[in-house]
N, C-alpha and C positions, 0 to 999 in steps of 0.2 A: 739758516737760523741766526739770528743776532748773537755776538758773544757776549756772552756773561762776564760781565768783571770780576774777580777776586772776592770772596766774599769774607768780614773779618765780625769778633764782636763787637758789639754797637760801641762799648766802653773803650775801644783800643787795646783792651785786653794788656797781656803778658806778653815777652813775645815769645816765650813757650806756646802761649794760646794761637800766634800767629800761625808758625810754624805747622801745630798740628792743622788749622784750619787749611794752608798748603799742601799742606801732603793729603787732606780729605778731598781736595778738588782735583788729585790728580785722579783720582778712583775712578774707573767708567761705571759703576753703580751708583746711581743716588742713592743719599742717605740721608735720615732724617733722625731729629732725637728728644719726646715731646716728655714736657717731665707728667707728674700724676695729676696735674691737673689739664692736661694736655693744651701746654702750651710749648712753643717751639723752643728750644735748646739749642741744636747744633744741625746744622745740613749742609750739605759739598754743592759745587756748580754743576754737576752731572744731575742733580734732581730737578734743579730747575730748569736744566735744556729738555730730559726727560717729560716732565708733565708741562710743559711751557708756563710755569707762572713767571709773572713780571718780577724781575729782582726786588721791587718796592715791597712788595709782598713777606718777602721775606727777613728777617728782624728776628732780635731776643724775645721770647714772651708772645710772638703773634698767636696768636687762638688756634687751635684743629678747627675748630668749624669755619672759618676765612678760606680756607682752604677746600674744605668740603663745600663750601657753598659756591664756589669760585666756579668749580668742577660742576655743579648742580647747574648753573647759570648756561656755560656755554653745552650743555647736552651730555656731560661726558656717562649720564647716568639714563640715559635714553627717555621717556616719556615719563617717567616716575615724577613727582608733583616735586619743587623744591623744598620745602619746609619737610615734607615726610623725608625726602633721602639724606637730607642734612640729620636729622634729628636720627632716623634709625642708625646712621654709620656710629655719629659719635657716641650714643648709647654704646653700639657693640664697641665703642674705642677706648673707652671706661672701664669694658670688663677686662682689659689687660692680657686676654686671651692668644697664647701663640698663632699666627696663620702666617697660610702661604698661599695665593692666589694669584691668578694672572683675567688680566682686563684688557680689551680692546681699546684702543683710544677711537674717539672719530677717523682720524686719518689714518687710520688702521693699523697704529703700530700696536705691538701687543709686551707689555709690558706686565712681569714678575715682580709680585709684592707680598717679601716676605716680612714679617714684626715678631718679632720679641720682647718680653717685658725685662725690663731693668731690675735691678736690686733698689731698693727705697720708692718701687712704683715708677711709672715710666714704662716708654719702650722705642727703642730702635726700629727704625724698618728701612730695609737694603728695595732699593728699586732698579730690575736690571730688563733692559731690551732685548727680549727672544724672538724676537720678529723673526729674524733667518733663520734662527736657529728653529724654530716653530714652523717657517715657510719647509727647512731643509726635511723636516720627521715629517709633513705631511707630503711632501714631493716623495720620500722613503715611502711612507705607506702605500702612497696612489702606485707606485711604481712597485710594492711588492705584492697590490692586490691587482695588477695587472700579471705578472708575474707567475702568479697564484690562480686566479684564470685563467692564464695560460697552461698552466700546468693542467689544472683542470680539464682543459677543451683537452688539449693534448693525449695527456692521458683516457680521458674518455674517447678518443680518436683510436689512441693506441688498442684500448681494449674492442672495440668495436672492431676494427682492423683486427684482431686476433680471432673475435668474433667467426668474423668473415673468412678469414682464412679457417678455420679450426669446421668450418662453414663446409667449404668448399673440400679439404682434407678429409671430411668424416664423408661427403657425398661420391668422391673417386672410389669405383670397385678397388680399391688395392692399399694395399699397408703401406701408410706413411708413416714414419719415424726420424729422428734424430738421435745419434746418441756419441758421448764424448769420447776422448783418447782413452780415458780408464773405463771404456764400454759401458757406461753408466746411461740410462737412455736419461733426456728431460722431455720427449715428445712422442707422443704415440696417437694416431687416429683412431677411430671408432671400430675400424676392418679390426684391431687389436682386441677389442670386448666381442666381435661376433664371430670371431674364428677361435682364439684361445679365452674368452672368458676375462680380459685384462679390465684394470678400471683405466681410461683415457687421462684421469683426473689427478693420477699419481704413478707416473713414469718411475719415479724415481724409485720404486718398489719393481720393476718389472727385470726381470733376468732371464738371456735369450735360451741359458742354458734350461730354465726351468722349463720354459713355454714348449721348446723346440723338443728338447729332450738329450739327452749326453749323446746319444747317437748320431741324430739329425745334426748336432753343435757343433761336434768334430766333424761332420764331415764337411761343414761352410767352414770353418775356422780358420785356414790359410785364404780365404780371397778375402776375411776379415783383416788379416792383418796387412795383406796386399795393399787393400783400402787405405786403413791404416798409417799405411808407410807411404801414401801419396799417389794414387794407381785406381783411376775409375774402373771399376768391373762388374759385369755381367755374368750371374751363373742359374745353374736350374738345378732341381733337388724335388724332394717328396717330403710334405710334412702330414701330422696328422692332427686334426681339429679338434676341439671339445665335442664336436660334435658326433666322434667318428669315423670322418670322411679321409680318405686319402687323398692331396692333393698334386698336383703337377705347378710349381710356382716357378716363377723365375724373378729372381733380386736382382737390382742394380745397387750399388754403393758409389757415393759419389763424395771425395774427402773437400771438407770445411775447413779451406786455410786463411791463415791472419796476413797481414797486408806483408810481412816478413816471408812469408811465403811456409812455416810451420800449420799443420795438420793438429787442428785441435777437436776435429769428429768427423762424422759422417752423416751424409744425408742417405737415409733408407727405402729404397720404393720398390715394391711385390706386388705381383699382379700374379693372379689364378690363370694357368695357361693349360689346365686340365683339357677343356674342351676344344682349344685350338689343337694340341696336340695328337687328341682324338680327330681332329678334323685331318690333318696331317695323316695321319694315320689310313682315314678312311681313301684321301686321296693316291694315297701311292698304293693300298691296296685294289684300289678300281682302277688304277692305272697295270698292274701287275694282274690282275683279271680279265682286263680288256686283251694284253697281251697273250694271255696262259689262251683265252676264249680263241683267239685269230687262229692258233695252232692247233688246238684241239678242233676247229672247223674245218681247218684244210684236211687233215686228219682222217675226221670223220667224214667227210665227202670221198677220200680215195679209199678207205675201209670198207663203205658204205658200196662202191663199185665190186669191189673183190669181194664182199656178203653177196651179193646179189647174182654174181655168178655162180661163186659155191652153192648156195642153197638153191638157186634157178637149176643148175643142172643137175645135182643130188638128188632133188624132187621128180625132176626129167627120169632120172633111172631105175629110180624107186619104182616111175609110172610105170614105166616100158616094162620090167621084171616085178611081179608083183606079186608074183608066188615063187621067187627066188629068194628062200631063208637068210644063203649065204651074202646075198644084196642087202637084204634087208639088215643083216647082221652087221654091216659096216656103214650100212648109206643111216640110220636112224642116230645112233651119235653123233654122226658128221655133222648133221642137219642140226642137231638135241645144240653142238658146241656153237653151232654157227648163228643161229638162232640168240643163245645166249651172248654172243657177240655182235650180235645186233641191239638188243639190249642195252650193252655197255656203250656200244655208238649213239645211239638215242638219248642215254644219261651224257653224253659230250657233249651234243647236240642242243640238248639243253642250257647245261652249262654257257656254251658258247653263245646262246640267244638266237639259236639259228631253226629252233623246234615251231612248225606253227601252232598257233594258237587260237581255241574256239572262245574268244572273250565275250562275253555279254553282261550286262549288268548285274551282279551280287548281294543280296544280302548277309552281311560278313557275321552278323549275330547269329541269325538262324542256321548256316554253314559250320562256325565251329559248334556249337553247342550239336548239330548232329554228326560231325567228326570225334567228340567227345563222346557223345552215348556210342560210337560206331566203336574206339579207340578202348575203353574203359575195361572191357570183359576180357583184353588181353594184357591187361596188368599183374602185376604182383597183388594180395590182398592188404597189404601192408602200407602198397605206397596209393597214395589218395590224389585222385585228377578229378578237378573242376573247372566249367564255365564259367566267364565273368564277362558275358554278353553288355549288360550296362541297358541302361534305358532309352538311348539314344538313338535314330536309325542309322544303323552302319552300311552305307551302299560303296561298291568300287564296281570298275568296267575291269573285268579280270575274265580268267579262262579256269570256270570253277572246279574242272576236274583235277587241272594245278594243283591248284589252290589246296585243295581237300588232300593232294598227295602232300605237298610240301608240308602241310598241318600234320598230318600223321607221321614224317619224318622225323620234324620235328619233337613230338612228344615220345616217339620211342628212343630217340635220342636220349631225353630224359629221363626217360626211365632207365636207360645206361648206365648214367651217369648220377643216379641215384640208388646207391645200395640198401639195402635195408627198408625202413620205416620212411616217409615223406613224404611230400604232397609238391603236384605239379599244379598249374595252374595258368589258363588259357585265357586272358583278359582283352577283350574288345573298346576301345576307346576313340573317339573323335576328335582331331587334333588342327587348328590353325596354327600349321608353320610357319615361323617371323624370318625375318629375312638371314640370320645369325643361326638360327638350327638347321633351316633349309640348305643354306652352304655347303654346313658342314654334312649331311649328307650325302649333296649334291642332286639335290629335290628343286622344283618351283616353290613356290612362296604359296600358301593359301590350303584350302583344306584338302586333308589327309586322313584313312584310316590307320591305326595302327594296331595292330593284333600281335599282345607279347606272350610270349611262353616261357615261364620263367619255372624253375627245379632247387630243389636245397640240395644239387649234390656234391660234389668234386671238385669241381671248378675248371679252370683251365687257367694255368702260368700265360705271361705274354709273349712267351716262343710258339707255345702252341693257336694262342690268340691268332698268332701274325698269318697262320696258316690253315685255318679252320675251313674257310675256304675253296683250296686249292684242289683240283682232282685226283681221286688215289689216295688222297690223306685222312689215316683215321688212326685214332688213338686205340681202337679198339684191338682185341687179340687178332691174330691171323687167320684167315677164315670167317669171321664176324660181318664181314663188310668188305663192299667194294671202295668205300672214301670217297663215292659220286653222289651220295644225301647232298647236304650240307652245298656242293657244288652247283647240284640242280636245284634247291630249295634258290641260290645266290643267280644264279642263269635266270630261272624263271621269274622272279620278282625283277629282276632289273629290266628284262624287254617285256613288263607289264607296267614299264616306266617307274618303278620303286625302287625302294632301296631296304637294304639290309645292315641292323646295328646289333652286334653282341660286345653285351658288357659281361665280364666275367672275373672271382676271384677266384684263388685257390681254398678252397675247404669252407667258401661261401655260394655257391652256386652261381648259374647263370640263367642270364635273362636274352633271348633271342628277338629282337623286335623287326618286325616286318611291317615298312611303310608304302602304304598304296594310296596313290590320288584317291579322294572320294569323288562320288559324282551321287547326281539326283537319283533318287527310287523312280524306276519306269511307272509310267501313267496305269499301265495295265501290266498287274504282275503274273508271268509265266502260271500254267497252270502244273502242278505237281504230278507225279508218277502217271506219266502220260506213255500211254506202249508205244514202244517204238516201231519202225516201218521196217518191214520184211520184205528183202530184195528178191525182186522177181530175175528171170534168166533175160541176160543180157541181149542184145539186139545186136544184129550182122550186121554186116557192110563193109569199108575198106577204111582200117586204121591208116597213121602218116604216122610212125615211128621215128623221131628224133631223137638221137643216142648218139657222141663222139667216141664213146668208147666201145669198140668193136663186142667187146666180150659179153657187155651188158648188153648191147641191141641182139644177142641172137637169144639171150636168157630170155627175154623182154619180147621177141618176136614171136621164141614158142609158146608163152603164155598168151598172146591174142587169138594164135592160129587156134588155143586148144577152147578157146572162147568164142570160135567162129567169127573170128578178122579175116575177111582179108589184107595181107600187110604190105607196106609199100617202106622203104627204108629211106631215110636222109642222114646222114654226118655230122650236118651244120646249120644255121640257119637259113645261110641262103639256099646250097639245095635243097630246102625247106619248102622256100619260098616261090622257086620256080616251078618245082612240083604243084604248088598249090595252085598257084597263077595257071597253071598249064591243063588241071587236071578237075573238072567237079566232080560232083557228088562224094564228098571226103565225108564220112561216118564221124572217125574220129580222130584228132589231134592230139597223139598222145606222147609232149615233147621234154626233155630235160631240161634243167633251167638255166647250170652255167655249162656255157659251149664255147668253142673257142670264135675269135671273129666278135663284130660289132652289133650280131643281133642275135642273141640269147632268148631262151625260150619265155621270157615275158612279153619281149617285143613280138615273138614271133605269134604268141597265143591271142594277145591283144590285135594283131594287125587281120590275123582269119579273124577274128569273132566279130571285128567291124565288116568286113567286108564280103561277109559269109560265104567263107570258103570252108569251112568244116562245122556239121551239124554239132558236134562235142569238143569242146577242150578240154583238155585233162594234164597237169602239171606234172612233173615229178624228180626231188631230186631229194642229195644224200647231205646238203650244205646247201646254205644260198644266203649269200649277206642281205640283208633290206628284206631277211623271207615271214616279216611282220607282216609288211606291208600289201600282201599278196589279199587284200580285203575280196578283191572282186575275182579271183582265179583258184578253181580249186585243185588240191595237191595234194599226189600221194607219196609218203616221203619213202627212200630208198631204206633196207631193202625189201621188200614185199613179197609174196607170196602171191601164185594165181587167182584163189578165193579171195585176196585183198584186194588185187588189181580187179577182180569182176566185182565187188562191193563197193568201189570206186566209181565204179562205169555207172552201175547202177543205179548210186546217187548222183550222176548228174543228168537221170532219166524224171526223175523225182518233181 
């Protein structure tokens, strides 16, 4: 820009006048000073670098409108016609009115023009360049309305992200939480409103002591402060829900420290471990059943020998003296004890999974409901049993004489354990097992019946829980019971491939659930009360006696001799087998099943019946592991009786 020279009054002034006109041009404001009739007075060099007029321009006395027109000519007032902008300014310049305004110039500088009127008419106006200062506020704004956007995305980032978490928190089964060094929580999931009722939405209201309970509080309250004092931990405890429910949980606390390494909370996470526990449970109890079952078999197999002598030859003595009082006076107890000792081997037997089984297809609704009317007339009047069959068809491949025993076990059990007034109740339901319930059973995956029987009486503590099971054990008085229910009801459902679940509380009752594979209803279903077959007298010929225990093959001998065998004896397998190889026309094969040696009487029964060396097979023994499996070979199990042993022969004349 050209410099401006010095500007002074036209007359030469004073040099007072000089002076101030010096010190007006040091100003960086222009200024200007038009008297009432607006003509020019007094103005500095800063106004005229400001608006660019030509120094000529400026003089005592020049007109406002020279100026306004000036302005008009080169654009500074944009398209507005010249005589209307000249004429509207200086009108508004007449009325003497204070203002403050700011204008763009062409060149885009932005220039602040404030006026004021004078005293005797007139007025001042300061003309000052805000360009940067104008460039600087609108860089501030654009920079804090980015800022502010920013903040906005952010924060909407952040809530969304809370969102998402608070998201994913509410959807884990297990209680999430936070809460600081003065236990004060600020964070709670959703697990918090469905198990105690909490609102998620105000932590700050929630107190562990209240939810929990003074009992529950105190008993976590040192791994609280363990946490506390810096010390990840893991515990497990019992609480109880709004609901009710008693739970099995287990917390971890995990402490929230500052970059300094101080403990300013904890992060809280609980998970329901009720049903793993029960899983646990169930597993070490079928592991401690499988083991009680191995003992109780071997057991009953050598038992099962020494009954079969006792009452083999008692019976023998009885025959021979049969109008000897004094015989009879000792041999009928011996027999009465031994007998009932058989009995309790057959309840081991069971137990141990080692009883066979006449399975065939069931329907488990029609079953109890006639175990129910059969069970009902020997109740109490008091206590009330019902079917709850269901609509559904309930089919398993079961051994329904079991089945009907182990149901009646069960409900008089019941009724045990139900004094007074109450109602039992026999519920049939159809059940696809998921792969998490199945487990824990220790079931396949897929459909299942279940048949619960459940009592309002007593209950059962978890010591006694732990051993409901087990053979010999019963809660009941002395003399009440042998303790082998409850064992043969667990025997017989497991080698029917199921399993057995009691839940039970003290002074709440228990519920007994019995789970069996389902399978299809047969195409053609059995015909009902159909008479049974009447065995006729057995058929001669020459039995093959296979016994290792001497004592039992001579029990075992006299019973075929007195059923017209001829007997022929073997040991073992192989003298079994060379006998057989060596000898036709064998009648009957009638061999025990574990022998000592590599060929046991399955392989031995299996290997005559292919290559027909004996017209009959007939199994028999007091234990036999895999004695499920025996589908194709029939068996009489030890100890027996002559009439048993010919009722045997008989059917396999049939």
């Amino acid at each position: 820009m050209t410099a401006i020279p010095p500007t002074f009054p036209a007359d030469g002034g004073s040099w007072r006048q000089q002076t101030l006109q010096a010190g007006l041009d040091l100003l960086d404001q222009g200024l200007t000073v038009f008297d009432a009739s607006l003509h020019l007075v007094a103005w500095n060099r800063a106004f005229l670098e400001l608006l660019a007029f030509p120094p000529e321009m400026t003089r005592i006395g020049a007109p406002f409108e020279d100026f306004i027109r000036y302005n008009a000519r080169r654009g500074e007032y944009g398209d507005e016609p010249e005589d209307e902008a000249v004429r509207r300014r200086v009108d508004l310049a007449l009325k003497f009115l204070p203002h403050d305004i700011e204008r763009t110039r062409p060149d885009g500088r932005i220039l602040r023009i404030t006026g004021q009127p004078l005293p005797g008419h007139g007025f001042v106006t300061l003309y000052s360049d805000v360009t940067e200062q104008r460039r600087t506020e609108q860089a501030l704004r654009q920079a804090n309305l980015e800022l502010e956007s920013r903040v906005r995305a952010r924060t909407a980032e952040l809530q969304r992200s809370e969102q998402q978490m608070r998201l994913v928190t509410d959807s884990i089964p297990a209680l999430v939480a936070y809460f600081r060094r003065d236990r004060g929580y600020e964070y709670i999931n959703r697990g918090y409103q469905d198990w105690f009722g909490l609102d998620p939405k105000r932590p700050e209201q929630v107190s562990a002591r209240a939810f929990l309970g003074p009992e529950v509080y105190e008993g976590i309250k040192p791994n609280v402060k363990r946490a506390l004092a810096g010390e990840s931990v893991t515990f497990d405890y019992e609480l109880h829900t709004v609901q009710g429910e008693t739970l099995s949980v287990r917390t971890t606390l995990i402490p929230d420290r500052t970059a300094d390494g101080e403990v300013v909370g904890c992060f809280e996470l609980t998970f329901d471990v009720t049903e793993q526990k029960r899983s646990q449970a169930l597993i070490e109890r079928a592991q401690k059943m499988e083991a009680m079952g191995q003992l109780a078999g071997g057991l009953a197999h050598d038992f099962n020998n020494i009954l079969t002598v006792i009452i083999g030859n008692l019976a023998a003595l009885g025959d021979a003296r049969p109008q000897d009082q004094l015989v009879s006076e000792f041999t009928q107890p011996a027999v009465a004890a031994a007998r009932r000792g058989a009995e309790l081997i057959r309840g081991l037997m069971t137990f141990a999974r080692q009883q066979p089984l006449q399975a065939a297809a069931v329907d488990v609704g029609a079953l109890v409901s006639s175990v129910v009317r059969l069970v009902r007339p020997a109740l109490p009047a008091c206590l009330t049993l019902q079917a709850h069959a269901g609509d559904d068809a309930a089919w398993t491949w079961v051994d329904a004489t079991q089945l009907e025993n182990a149901l009646v076990n069960l409900i008089l059990n019941a009724r045990d354990a139900t004094p007074g007034s109450g109602r039992i109740d026999v519920r049939v339901r159809c059940s696809d097992l998921d792969g998490v319930r199945a487990r824990a059973l220790q079931l396949q995956t897929g459909p299942h019946v279940c048949i619960e029987v459940q009592d309002q009486g007593v209950g059962m503590d978890a010591a006694t829980l732990a051993r409901v099971f087990e053979p010999f054990f019963t809660t009941k008085r002395h003399g009440s019971g042998t303790g082998l229910g409850m064992a043969m009801v667990y025997g017989f459902v497991r080698q029917s491939g199921g399993a057995v679940d009691v839940r039970s509380t003290p002074g709440q009752g228990t519920t007994v659930s019995l789970w069996l594979p389902a399978t299809e209803a047969p195409a053609e279903l059995p015909a009902l009360d159909e008479p049974g077959h009447v065995p006729g007298s057995a058929r001669r010929g020459v039995a093959l006696l296979v016994e290792d225990d001497g004592d039992v093959r001579k029990v075992v001998r006299r019973s075929l001799l007195d059923l017209g065998f001829a007997v022929i004896e073997a040991a073992n397998g192989h003298e079994a087998q060379e006998i057989l190889a060596q000898m036709s026309g064998i009648t009957l094969l009638l061999s025990d099943i574990m022998m000592p040696g590599d060929i046991d009487g399955r392989v031995l029964a299996r290997q005559a019946r292919e290559r027909g060396q004996a017209k009959q097979v007939l199994l028999m023994s007091g234990y036999a592991p895999g004695i499920d499996t025996l589908t194709d070979l029939p068996l009489l199990a030890k100890p027996f009786t002559t009439s048993e042993l010919a009722a045997a022969i008989e059917e396999l004349t049939v």
